[in-house]
N, C-alpha and C positions, 0 to 999 in steps of 0.2 A: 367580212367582219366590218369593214369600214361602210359599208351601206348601212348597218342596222346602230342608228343612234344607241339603243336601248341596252344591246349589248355591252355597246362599248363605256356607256355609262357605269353599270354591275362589275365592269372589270377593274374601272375607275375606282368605284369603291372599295373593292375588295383587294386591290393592291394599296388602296390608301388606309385601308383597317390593319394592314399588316406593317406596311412601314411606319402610320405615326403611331403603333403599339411599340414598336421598338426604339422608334425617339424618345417616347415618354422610361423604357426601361433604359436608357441610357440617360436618360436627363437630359437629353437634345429638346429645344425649344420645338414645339410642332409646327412650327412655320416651315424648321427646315424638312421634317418630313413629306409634308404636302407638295415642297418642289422637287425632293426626288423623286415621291410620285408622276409629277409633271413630266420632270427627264426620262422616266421608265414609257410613260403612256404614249408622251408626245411623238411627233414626225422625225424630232431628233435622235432618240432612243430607240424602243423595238417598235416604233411608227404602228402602237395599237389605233392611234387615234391620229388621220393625218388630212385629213380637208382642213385648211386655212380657216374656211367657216366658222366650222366646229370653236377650233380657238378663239376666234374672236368673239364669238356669242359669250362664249362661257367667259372669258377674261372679263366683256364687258358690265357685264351680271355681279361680275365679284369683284368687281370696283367700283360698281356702285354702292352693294350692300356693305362693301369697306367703309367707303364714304359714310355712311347709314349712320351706323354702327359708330364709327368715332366722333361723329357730331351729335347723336347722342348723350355722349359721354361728355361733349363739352361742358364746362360749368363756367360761367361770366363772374360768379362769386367767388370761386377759385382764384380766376385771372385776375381783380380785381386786389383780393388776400396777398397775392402774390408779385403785387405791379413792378416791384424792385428786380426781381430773379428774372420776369417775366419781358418787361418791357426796358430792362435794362443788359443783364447778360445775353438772354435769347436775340434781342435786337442785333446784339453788338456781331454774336455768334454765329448768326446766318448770314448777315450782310458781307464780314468780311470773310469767313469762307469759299460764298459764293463768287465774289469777285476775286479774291488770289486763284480756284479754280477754273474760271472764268478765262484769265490772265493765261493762266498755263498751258489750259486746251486750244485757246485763240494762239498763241504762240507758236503750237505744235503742229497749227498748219490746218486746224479743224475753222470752218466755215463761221460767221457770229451767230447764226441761228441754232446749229447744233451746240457751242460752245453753252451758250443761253439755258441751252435744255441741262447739260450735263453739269452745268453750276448749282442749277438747282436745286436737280435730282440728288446732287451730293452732299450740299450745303442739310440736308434732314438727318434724322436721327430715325430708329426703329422705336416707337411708343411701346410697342407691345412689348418688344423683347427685353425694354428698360424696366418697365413696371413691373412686370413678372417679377422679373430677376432680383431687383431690389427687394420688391415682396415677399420675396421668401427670404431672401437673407435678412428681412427685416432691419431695412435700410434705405428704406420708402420715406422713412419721416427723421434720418439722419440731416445732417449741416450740407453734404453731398446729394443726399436723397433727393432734398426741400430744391436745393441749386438744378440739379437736372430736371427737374419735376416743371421747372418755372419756365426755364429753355425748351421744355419738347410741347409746352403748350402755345409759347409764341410760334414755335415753327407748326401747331397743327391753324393758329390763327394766319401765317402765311398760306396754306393750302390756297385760299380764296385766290386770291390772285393770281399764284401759279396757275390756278387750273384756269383762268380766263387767259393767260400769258400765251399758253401751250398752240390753243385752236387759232389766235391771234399772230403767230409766228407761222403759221401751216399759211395760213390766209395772204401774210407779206411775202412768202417762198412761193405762191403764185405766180408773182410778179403784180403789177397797178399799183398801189398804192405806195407810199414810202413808208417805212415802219414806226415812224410817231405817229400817224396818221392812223395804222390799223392800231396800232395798242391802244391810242386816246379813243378811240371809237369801240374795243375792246371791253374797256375798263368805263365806259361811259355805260355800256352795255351791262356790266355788271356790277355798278353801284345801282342802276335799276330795279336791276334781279335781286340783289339781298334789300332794298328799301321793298319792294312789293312783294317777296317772299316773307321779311318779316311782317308787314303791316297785315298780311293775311293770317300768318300764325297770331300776330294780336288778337283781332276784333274778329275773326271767321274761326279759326282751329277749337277756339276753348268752349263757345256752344255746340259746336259741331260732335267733341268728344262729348261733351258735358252730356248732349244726347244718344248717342251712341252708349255711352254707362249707363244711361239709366235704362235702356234695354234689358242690362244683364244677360248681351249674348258674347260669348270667349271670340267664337267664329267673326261672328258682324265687327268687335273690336280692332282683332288681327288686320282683318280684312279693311278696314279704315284706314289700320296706318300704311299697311302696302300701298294701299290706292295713293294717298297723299305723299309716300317717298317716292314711288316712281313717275306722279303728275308731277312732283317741282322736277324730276330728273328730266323728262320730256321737255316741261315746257324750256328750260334751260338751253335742251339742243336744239329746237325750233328756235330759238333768241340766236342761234350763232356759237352758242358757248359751248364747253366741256358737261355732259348727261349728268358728272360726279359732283360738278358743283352744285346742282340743284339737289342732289342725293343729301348731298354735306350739310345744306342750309334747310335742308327739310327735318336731318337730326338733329340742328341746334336749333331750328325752330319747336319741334316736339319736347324737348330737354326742358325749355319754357314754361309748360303745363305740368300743372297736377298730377298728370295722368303718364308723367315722365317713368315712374318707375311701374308702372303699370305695363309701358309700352316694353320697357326694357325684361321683364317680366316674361312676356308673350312672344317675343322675337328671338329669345335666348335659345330654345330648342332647334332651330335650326340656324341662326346668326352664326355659328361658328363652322357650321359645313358652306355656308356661303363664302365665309370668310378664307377657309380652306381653298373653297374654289378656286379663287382669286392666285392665291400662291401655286399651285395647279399649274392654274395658265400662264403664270411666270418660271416655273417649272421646262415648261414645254417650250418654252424660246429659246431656253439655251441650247446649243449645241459641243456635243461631246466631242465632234470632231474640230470644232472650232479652239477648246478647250483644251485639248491632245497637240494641237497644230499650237495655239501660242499660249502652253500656257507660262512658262518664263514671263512674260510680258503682261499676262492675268496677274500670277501672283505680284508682281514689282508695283500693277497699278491697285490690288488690293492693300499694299503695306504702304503705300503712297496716300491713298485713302483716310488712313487711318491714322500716318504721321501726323497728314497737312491739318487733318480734323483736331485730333487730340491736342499737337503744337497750340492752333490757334484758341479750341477751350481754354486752354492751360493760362494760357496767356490774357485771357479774357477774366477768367476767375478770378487770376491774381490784381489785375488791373480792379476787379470792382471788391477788393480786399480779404478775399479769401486764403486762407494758408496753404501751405505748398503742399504738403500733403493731402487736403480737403480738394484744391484748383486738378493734381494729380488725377485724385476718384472721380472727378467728372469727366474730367478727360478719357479717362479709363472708360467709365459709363456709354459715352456718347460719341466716341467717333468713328459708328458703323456709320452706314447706309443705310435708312428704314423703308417700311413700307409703302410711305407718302412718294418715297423715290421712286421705288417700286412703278408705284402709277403714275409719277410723271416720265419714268424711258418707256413704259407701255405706251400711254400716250401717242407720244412722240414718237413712236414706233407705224402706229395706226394713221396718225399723220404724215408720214414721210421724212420726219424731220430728221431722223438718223440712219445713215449708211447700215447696212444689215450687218455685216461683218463689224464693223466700228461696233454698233448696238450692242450688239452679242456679246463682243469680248467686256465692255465696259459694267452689261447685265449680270454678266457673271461673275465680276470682278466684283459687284456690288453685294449680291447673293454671299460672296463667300467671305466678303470682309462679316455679313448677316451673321453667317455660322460659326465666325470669333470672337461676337459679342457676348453669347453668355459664359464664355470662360475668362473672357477679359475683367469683365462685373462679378464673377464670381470671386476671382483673385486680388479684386481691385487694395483692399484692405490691407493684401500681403505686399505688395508691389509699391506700394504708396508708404509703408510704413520701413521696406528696403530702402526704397531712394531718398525717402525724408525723415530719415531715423532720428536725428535729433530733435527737430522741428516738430516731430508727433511726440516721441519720447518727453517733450519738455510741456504740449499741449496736454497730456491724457497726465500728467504728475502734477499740473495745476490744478487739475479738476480733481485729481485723488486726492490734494493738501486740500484742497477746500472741504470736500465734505470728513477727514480725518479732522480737521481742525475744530468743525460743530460737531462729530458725533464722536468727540473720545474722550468724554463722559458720560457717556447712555451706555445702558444696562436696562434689558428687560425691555426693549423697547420694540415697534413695529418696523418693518420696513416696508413701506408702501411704494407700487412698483407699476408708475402709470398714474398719473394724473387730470385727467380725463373726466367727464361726468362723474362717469361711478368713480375715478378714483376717489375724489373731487364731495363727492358724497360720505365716502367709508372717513375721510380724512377730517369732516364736521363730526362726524360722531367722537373719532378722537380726541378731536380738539376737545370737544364739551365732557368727555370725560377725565381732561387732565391727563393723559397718557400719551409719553415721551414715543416719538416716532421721525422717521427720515422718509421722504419722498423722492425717490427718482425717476427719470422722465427724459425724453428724448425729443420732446418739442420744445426748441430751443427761446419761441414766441410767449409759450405759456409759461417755462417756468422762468422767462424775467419778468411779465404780468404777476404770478405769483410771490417772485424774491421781492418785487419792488412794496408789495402790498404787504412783507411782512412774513410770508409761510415759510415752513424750512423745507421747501422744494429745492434738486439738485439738478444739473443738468450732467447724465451719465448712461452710459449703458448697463445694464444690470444684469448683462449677458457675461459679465465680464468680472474675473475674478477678485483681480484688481480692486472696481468699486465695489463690490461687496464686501470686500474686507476693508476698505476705508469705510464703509456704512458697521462696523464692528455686527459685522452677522454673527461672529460667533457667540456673541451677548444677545442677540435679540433675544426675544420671545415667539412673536410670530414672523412670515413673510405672508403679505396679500399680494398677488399679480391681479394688474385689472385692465391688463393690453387686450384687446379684442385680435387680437395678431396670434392667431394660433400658435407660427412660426417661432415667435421673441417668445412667446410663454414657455414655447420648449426648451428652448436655447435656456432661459432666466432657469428652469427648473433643474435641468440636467447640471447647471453652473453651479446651482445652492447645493446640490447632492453630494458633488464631490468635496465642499469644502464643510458642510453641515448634514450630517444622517440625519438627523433626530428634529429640525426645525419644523413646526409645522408651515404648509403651506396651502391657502388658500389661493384658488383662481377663480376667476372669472372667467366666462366662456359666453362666444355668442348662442351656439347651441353644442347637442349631444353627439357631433358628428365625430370629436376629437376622444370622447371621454376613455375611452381603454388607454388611449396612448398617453394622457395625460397622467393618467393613475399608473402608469409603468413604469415614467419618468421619474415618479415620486409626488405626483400630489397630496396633500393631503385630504382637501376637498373641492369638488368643483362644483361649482354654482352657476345658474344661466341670467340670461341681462337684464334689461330695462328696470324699469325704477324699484319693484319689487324685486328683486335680484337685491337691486342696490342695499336695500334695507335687510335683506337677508344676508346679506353678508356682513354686513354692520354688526348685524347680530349674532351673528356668529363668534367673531371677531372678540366684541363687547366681553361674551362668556368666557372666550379664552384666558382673557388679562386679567379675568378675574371680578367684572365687575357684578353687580348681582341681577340673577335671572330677573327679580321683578322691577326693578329699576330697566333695565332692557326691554322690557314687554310693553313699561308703559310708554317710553321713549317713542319705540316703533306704534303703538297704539297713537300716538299723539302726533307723529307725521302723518299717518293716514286721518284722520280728523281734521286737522289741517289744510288737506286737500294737497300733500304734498309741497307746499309755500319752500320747507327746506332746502326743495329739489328744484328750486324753478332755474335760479340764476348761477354762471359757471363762468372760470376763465378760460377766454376764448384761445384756442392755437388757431394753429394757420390752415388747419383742415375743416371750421369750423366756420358755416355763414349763419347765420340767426337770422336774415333773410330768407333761406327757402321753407317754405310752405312745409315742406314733411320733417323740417327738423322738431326731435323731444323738444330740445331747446329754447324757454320762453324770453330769454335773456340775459346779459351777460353781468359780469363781474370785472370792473376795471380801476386801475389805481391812476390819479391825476397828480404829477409833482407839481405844485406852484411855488415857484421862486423869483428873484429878482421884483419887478414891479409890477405885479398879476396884481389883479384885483381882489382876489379872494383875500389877499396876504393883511393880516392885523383885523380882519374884521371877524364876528360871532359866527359859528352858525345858524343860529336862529335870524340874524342880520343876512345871510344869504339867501334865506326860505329857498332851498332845493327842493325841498317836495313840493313845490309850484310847477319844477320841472319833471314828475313823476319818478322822480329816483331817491332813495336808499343810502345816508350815505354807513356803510357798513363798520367803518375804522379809519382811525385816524393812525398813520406809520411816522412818530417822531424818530429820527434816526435808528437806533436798534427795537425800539418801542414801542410794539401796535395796541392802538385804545381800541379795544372793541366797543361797538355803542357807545360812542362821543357823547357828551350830555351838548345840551342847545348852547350852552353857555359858552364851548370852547374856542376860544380865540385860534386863529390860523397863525401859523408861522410860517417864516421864509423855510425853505426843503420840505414842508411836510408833502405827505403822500395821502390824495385824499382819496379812499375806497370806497368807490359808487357802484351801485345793483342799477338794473333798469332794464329797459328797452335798448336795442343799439340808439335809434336815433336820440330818445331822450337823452341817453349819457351824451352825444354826441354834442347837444343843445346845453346840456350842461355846465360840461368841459369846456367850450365855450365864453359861456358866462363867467366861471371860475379865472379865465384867464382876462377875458377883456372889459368884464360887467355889463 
């Protein structure tokens, strides 16, 4: 059997169609299914699959296309959105991880090279198993969510280096050189590789696609972006370096173009069996008997793992002012092992950099911290809310008195659930109809863009019974949900049902894939997206409160005629760049406070002439008191809040002015 490649691949499969089916029916992440496959296949297990070979083709294959695949996904206007979380907790996070583990394997009697690797490998997080996880519990775009979210993108912007660190360590374990000397020549080597990796994706990738599209062939497409992921991966290990770095820099090279979601598109139908693969081959390294021999010593460096990590979060979060409860859930979140780990002790395996036995036990010990992370994430809320009872108790009863305090005298009013374009959309309609409503929202960026400018936006979960009944559901009139979060839509609906039978409720929905379940939960109607959606629900809505059918018709008659102008500008969260090319998005909405000795302060607006700067300005917010449409004549004062439409950069040029003249 072990002669016939072909075999043994079909067995591959077919034990991997069996056990990640029963991952998925146990709600096990499918990462860990794919390495007990490994365990079952490999030379460790019933040794279906046992030439060295064999594993190392395949491993290297599927850490390439890992590579691929998450640089891909990279977004620079994310990183950017997020430079606080990102280049400030994430920095702190890794840095000193890696060194206290560092510290303690050097201590333990392990070699600086080995130590070096195992700092690394441990100092990362699982991206995948974070984002899922959060994802469904819709907690992706929570205070904790936003925190982790910012940290696993500094650590996927470390990958770079590590991956030139790795082959550069192999090269000083030689012997020749001293080890400043190969890393500066290393790392010299690979500020090369990404300045001429990128300057190719510049000026060469985007005609090269740009003709390749106008082909209109699927085949010729596909086949462009393989050819171009696995020439940066070559030409990388002909440079000296790691094949994944160029894999890496080929997907945030690609991520760059137009043709980004196109690519992501065409690779999706097998990207996740590659991706499989990869877990597979790290499957296949562990050993049972190694596991069976120490595992006491596996589990102590699994909960070791997990202490050292989640301690030093914890301690990081609180440090950059996070609450104890919130520093908690990330800790909670983030102190597995991830994938990036993954392929830096693979690696370093392939290199010699790790004793096999050492390797093993610490692979596995990493693997299995892997397979504690989705119940640590999933409980994180419960756990964090035991240890910090007062502290959340006294956090989540500020946010109740705030919105109890605005909405306990409405009656008959909306509760708008999702702030977002469309919310963002359905919420002008109300405004212009005079009709009393409560916004809540879970992006903590937007709705203080929103409070500052004046809206009665809240910052809350709507999942939660609590804020619903400080938003006085049981007075409303309607609920609209307009989270494109399948997940939170459930959760929001299944919350309103038990406390209100009879509410109507509209949702939003990206498409019909969810609609039976929605309607079982209790919707009342489900409507699909983009900008026509958005007006359709408007309109919907409009009828319900009562307003009149032809007053509604023409309203919507008259955005379309418009050319949608209504629809153009929004307030931006932290998921939102108005920089990339495929966003709806023509523009944002932002509020400017001038005080102290800004230039704006005592002078006209007509004396400002802002539409010299191509902006808009929308309303003026005197302390509880927003002017909509300022006349030219209005004097500024010290606090006001001045609400600008535009371009980002215009507002930016603006804001500016406003401030320094």
């Amino acid at each position: 059997m072990n002669e016939h490649l072909l075999i043994q691949i079909v067995l591959l499969l077919a034990i991997a169609v069996i056990t990640v089916s029963i991952s998925r029916r146990l709600h096990f992440p499918p990462i860990l299914g794919y390495i007990i496959v490994g365990v079952i296949v490999g030379p460790n297990g019933f040794g279906f699959i046992e030439k060295a070979e064999n594993i190392e083709a395949l491993a290297e294959f599927g850490i390439v296309f890992l590579l691929f695949a998450i640089g891909l996904e990279f977004s620079i206007g994310q990183m950017i959105a997020m430079q606080k979380q990102v280049f400030g907790m994430g920095a702190v996070q890794v840095f000193v991880t890696a060194i206290v583990i560092y510290l303690i394997t050097y201590l333990a009697g392990l070699d600086t090279n080995t130590s070096i690797v195992i700092a690394s490998a441990f100092a990362l997080s699982s991206t995948a198993i974070v984002i899922k996880q959060l994802t469904e519990q819709s907690e992706i775009k929570s205070r904790h969510g936003r925190s982790a979210l910012g940290i696993l993108i500094f650590q996927d912007i470390m990958v770079i280096p590590l991956l030139i660190l790795i082959p550069a360590l192999a090269m000083n374990g030689d012997g020749g050189d001293s080890i400043s000397w190969v890393l500066g020549i290393a790392f010299l080597k690979g500020m090369f590789v990404v300045v001429l990796i990128h300057m190719i994706g510049k000026y060469l990738l985007k005609p090269l696609f740009h003709e390749v599209a106008s082909a209109k062939s699927q085949e010729l497409f596909t086949l462009t972006v393989l050819t171009v992921a696995l020439s940066a991966a070559a030409f990388t290990e002909e440079m000296g370096l790691s094949m994944t770095l160029g894999a890496f820099l080929a997907g945030t090279m690609l991520s760059e173009t137009e043709y980004r979601h196109q690519i992501e598109a065409d690779i999706r139908p097998f990207q996740d069996i590659l991706l499989g693969l990869f877990f597979v081959t790290i499957g296949m390294s562990i050993s049972l008997e190694i596991l069976a021999q120490h595992f006491l010593v596996i589990i102590l460096i699994t909960l070791a793992i997990i202490l050292i990590k989640g301690g030093i979060l914890y301690v990081t979060a609180r440090l950059f002012g996070k609450e104890g409860g919130i520093s908690l859930r990330i800790a909670l979140s983030l102190s597995q092992v991830g994938e990036f780990g993954l392929v830096l002790l693979s690696l370093a395996f392939a290199f010699d950099l790790l004793p096999n036995e050492t390797g093993n036990i610490l692979l596995t010990a990493a693997v299995l911290s892997m397979s504690l992370a989705p119940f640590m994430i999933k409980f994180n809320g419960k756990i964090a809310k035991f240890m910090h009872k007062d502290s959340y108790s006294n956090n989540h009863q500020e946010i109740e008195n705030t919105i109890i305090e605005e909405s306990k005298y409405l009656s008959g009013h909306v509760i708008l659930c999702g702030f977002g374009r469309v919310g963002q959309t359905v919420e002008r309609f109300l405004h212009k109809a005079n009709h009393a409503f409560v916004v809540l929202d879970m992006d903590i960026k937007r709705v203080h863009e929103a409070q500052d400018a004046g809206e009665a936006v809240y910052y809350g979960d709507a999942a939660k019974q609590s804020i619903l009944m400080a938003a006085e559901i049981n007075k409303a009139k309607v609920m609209i949900i307009t989270f494109s979060d399948f997940h939170a839509t459930l959760k929001i609906i299944k919350t309103t049902r038990q406390l209100n039978k009879k509410l109507p409720i509209l949702v939003r929905t990206l498409d019909d894939s969810h609609l039976n379940e929605l309607f079982e939960a209790g919707a009342t109607e489900v409507i699909p997206d983009t900008f026509e959606s958005s007006i359709m629900l408007a309109s919907h809505l409009m009828l319900m409160i009562g307003q009149p059918a032809s007053k509604v018709l023409r309203q919507t008659r008259q955005i379309r005629q418009d050319r949608y102008k209504i629809l153009e500008n929004f307030y931006p969260g932290e998921d939102d760049n108005p920089m990339e090319q495929h966003q709806v998005m023509k523009g944002i909405i932002h509020s400017v406070l001038v005080e102290g000795s800004m230039y704006a302060i005592g002078r006209r607006l007509k004396d400002l002439k802002l539409k010299s700067y191509n902006v808009k300005v929308e309303a003026i917010k005197r302390g509880h008191v927003r002017g909509e449409n300022p006349s030219e004549e209005t004097r500024i004062r010290d606090n006001d809040h001045i609400v600008l439409s535009g371009l980002v950069e215009d507002i930016e040029h603006a804001e500016k002015y406003l401030i320094t003249g």
